[in-house]
Every structure is written in structure tokens, then in C-alpha cells.
N, C-alpha and C positions, 0 to 999 in steps of 0.2 A: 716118802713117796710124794709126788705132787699130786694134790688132785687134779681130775678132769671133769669141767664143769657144762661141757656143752657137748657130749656123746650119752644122749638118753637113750640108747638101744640095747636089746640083747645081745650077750657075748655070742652065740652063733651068727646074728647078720654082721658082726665086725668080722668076720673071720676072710673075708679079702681082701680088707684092708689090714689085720695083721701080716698076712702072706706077703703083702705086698711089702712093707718093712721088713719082713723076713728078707726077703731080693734086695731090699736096700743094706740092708748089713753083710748080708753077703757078696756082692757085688764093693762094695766097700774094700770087704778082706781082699778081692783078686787085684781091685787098685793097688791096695799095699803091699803086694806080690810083686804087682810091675815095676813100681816104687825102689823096691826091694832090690831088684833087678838092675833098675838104673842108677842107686846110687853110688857106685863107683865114678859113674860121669855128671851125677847130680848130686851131690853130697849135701846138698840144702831142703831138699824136701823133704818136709814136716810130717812124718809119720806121726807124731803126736796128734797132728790135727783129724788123720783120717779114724785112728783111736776114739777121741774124742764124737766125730761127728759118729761110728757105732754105737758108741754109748747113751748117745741123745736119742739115737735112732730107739735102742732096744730100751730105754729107760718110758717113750713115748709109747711103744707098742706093749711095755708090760704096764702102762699107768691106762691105756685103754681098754685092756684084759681086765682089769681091775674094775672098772667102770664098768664093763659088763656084766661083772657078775654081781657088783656090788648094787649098781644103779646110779644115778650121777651126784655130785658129793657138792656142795658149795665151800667155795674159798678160795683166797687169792692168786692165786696159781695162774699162769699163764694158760689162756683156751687151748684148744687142739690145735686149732686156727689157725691162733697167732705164734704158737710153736711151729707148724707146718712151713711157715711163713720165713720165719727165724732157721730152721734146719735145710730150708730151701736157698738161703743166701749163705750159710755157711760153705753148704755144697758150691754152689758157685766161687767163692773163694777161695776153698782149694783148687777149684776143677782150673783156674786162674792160672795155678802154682805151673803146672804142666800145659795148658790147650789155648793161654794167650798166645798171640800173634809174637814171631818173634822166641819163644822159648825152643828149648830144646827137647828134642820127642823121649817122651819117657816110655813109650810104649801102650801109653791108657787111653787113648782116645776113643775107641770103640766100647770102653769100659765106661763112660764116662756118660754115652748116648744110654748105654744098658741102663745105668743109674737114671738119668733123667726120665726114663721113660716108669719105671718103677716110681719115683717119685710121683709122676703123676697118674696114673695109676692109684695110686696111693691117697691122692687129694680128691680125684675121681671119686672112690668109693665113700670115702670120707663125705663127701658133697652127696652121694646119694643117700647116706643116711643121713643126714643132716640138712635137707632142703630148705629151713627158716632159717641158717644159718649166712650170714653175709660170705661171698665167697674169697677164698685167699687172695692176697697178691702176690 
């Protein structure tokens, strides 16, 4: 498990900012639906990657559960932050794969607004518990 070194709060006041990664892996799956969908006419896009960005997704949201209930752990783990940060540009380079200028419509682009909005969302609640914290880019 990675720790998390900068969510000193109770597991109850995370609990919007779980939900809200909950909508991000969710949200995620229906990408890989339309994905799914298109690739007979896209046979290149990377389902591994949107796998992968779940994983980070729910690997983040059970290492903040953990931190709730635990209390915050020192060690060299990457912050929430700076993971936030990191899972924010991954999203972008998938979202890339389908919703550049120029590609072919897979069908996700309104799925894709769903996600960003949960993402932030997500950074939102994060940033309210966390107000001495610098905030993401």
C-alpha cells in the first residue's frame, strides 16, 4: 500500500471525496464500453490504459480510506497532491487518444466532460480538507 502523507482527516470528512473517485472509476468503465464499441473502427485504442488509470484511481481512494481510519503515516510515497496531479495528466492522455482534433469519434466525448468534472470535484473536496496544502496543478 502507498502511504498517504498529507490527508490528516477523518475517514467520514473524506467521504466526498471517495464518492467522487468512486464516479471517476466508474465513469472510466463506460469509457471502456464506448471503446469497446468503437473498436472495430479503432482497433488501437489502449484499453490497458483506461484499466490502468482505474486502478490508480481506486488504489488512491483505498490509500485515502486507509489514512482515515489510520491517521496520516510518514514516508516516501508520493502526496495526494502530487498523485492527483499525476492521474490528472494521465487522464488527459488518454482523453487525447479519442477527443484530439482530427481523430476519429469513438463515441466518448460527453463521457470524457463526465470525468473531468468528477475529477475536479474530486481535487475540490480534497482542497477543502486540506487548506495548508499547496494547491494541484
Amino acid at each position: 500500500m502507498t502511504e498517504i502523507q498529507d490527508l490528516p482527516v477523518p475517514l467520514h470528512d473524506a467521504k466526498l471525496l471517495l464518492e467522487d473517485l468512486a464516479c471517476v472509476c466508474g465513469t472510466l468503465s463506460e469509457i471502456m464500453t464506448a471503446w469497446r464499441r468503437a473498436m472495430p473502427w479503432r482497433p488501437e485504442l489502449p484499453l490497458n490504459s483506461l484499466t490502468a488509470l482505474q486502478d490508480t484511481t481506486r488504489q488512491l481512494a483505498a490509500d485515502i480510506a486507509a489514512a482515515g481510519r489510520a491517521g496520516p503515516r510518514q514516508g516516501p510515497a508520493l502526496s495526494v497532491a502530487e498523485r492527483f496531479s499525476v492521474l490528472k495528466g494521465a487522464i488527459a492522455d488518454a482523453r487525447a487518444t479519442t477527443c484530439a482534433p482530427g481523430t476519429a469519434e469513438a463515441g466518448d466525448r460527453r463521457l470524457w466532460e463526465l470525468l473531468s468534472a468528477a475529477v475536479q470535484r474530486a481535487e475540490t473536496q480534497f482542497a477543502d480538507l486540506t487548506p495548508d496544502l499547496p494547491a494541484t496543478g
